[in-house]
MIMIMI-492317 format. One line per 2 residues: for each residue x, z, y of C-alpha. Coordinates in steps of 0.1 Angstrom, whole numbers, plus 5000, padded with zeros to 4 digits. Last residue first. Layout:
residues N
X,Z,Y  ...
***
This chain:
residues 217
2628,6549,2495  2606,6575,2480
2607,6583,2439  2580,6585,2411
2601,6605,2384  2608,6592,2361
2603,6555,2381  2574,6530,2377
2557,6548,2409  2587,6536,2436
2576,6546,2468  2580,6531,2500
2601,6511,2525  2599,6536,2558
2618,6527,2582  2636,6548,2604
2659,6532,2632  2696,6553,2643
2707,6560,2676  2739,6573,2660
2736,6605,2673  2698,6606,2666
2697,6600,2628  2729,6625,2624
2710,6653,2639  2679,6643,2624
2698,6656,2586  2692,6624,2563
2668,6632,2532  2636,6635,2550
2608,6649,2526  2587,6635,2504
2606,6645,2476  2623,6623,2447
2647,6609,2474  2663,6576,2475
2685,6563,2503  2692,6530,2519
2720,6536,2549  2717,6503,2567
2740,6485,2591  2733,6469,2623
2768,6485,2634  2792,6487,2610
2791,6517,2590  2820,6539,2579
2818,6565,2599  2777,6567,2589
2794,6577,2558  2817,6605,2568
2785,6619,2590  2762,6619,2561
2782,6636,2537  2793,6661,2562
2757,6670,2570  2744,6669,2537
2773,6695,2527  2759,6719,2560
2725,6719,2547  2726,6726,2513
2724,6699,2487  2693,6693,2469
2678,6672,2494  2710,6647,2495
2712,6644,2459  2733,6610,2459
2716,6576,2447  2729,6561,2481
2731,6525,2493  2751,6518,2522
2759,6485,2539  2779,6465,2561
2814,6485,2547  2841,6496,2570
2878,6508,2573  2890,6494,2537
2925,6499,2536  2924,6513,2497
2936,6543,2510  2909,6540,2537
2883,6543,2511  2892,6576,2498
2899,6593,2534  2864,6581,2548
2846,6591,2515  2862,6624,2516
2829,6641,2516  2816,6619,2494
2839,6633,2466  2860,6610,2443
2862,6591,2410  2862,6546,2422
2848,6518,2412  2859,6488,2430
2841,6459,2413  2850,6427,2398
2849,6455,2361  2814,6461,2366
2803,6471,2333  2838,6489,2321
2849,6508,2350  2807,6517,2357
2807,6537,2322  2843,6550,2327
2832,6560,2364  2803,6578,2349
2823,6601,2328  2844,6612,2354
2815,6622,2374  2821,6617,2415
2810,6588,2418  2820,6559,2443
2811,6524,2439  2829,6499,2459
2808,6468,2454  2817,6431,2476
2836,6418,2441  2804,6421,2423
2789,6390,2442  2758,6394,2456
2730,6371,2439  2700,6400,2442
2705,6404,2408  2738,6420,2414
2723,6442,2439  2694,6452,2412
2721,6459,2389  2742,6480,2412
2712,6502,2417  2713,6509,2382
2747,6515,2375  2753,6544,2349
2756,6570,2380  2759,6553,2416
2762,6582,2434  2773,6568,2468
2768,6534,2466  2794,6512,2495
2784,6473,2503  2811,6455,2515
2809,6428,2538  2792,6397,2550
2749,6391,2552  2747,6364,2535
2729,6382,2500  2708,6400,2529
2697,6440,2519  2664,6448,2524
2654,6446,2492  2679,6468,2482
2666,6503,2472  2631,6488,2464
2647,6467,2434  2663,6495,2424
2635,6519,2422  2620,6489,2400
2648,6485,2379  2645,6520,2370
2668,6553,2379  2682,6571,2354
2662,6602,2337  2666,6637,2339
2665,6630,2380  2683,6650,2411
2721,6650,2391  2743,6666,2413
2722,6703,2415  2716,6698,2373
2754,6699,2370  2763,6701,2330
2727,6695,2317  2725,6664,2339
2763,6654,2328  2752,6654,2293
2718,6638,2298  2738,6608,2316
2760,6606,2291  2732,6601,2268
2719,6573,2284  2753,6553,2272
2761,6517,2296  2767,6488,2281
2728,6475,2300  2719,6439,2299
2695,6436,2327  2655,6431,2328
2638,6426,2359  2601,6437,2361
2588,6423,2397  2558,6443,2406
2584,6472,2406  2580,6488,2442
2543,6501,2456  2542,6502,2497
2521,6530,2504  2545,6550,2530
2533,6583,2540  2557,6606,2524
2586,6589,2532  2622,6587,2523
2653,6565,2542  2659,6535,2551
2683,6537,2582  2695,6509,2605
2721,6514,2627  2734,6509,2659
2701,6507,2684  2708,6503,2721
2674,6491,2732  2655,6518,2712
2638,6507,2676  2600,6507,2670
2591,6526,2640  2585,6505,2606
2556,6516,2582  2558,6495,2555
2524,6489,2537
***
């Protein structure tokens, strides 16, 4: 069950973002993808930065699948991951039958942006902070992207780095675009401030149980 609340007449944005109550089970379909990419980097860098890294273990297909479901093969644009780490949600996308050319993947672990250089090399990966998102993608003269998927650590991050993150994303967004966002607590990732300034739509899409650890989409 997806519980959806009912938008406002002058809605921008859609948001997807993590719910407690939401029963809706992800990973009934058990894609397989060839996979270049080194686990053990991902240990490394969790051990290194435990606060950027919410999981000990990468996402699963069927997290990824639930992250972008929503998401519209014809629907035009670019689609911007925050966090992408060794690629998992970019798999799902790509499986979805959107080209790699429409990924900018943005990471802020050197060691990750190697990994995703070499398995997505149509895409535009790039090594920066979300907080310069705006700056970073603009120098590439790329003003705005249809959607956002985010494997960031938003709940782990204090209060006033959430903020910025949020608000140099959402800059970025073309209206009717979604912000799809994992959480591995039931808990609101996205600061309300930011949900009511850009008039934005909840929806709740549900948890993903085959995942270490079960995560909320």
């Amino acid at each position: 069950m997806i519980l959806v609340l009912i938008p406002r007449q002058k809605l921008r944005t859609n948001f997807l973002i993590s719910s407690p109550w939401s029963l809706a089970l992800a990973g009934k379909e058990d894609y397989t993808y060839p996979s270049p990419m080194n686990y053990g980097v991902w240990i490394k860098n969790h051990i290194r930065h435990p606060l950027k890294i919410d999981s000990l273990w990468p996402s699963s297909s069927a997290l990824g699948s639930l992250m972008i479901r929503h998401i519209n093969p014809a629907t035009p644009g670019y689609i911007l991951e925050l966090g992408p780490g060794i690629g998992s949600f970019n798999r799902a996308i790509l499986q979805r039958g959107i080209p790699e050319e429409r990924l900018i993947l943005l990471d802020q672990s050197p060691d990750f942006t190697e990994l995703l250089l070499e398995a997505f090399p149509k895409a535009r990966v790039l090594c920066g902070d979300a907080t310069d998102v705006v700056k970073i993608l603009q120098s590439f003269g790329v003003d705005e992207v249809s959607k956002i998927v985010s494997g960031a650590p938003l709940n782990a991050m204090e209060v006033g780095l959430r903020k910025t993150i949020c608000e140099e994303a959402f800059k970025l967004l073309k209206p009717r675009g979604s912000f799809s966002q994992v959480s591995y607590l039931p808990i609101y990732s996205i600061p309300n401030s930011i949900v009511t300034r850009y008039h934005g739509q909840k929806i709740y899409s549900g948890i993903a149980l085959r995942n270490i650890p079960p995560a909320f989409v």
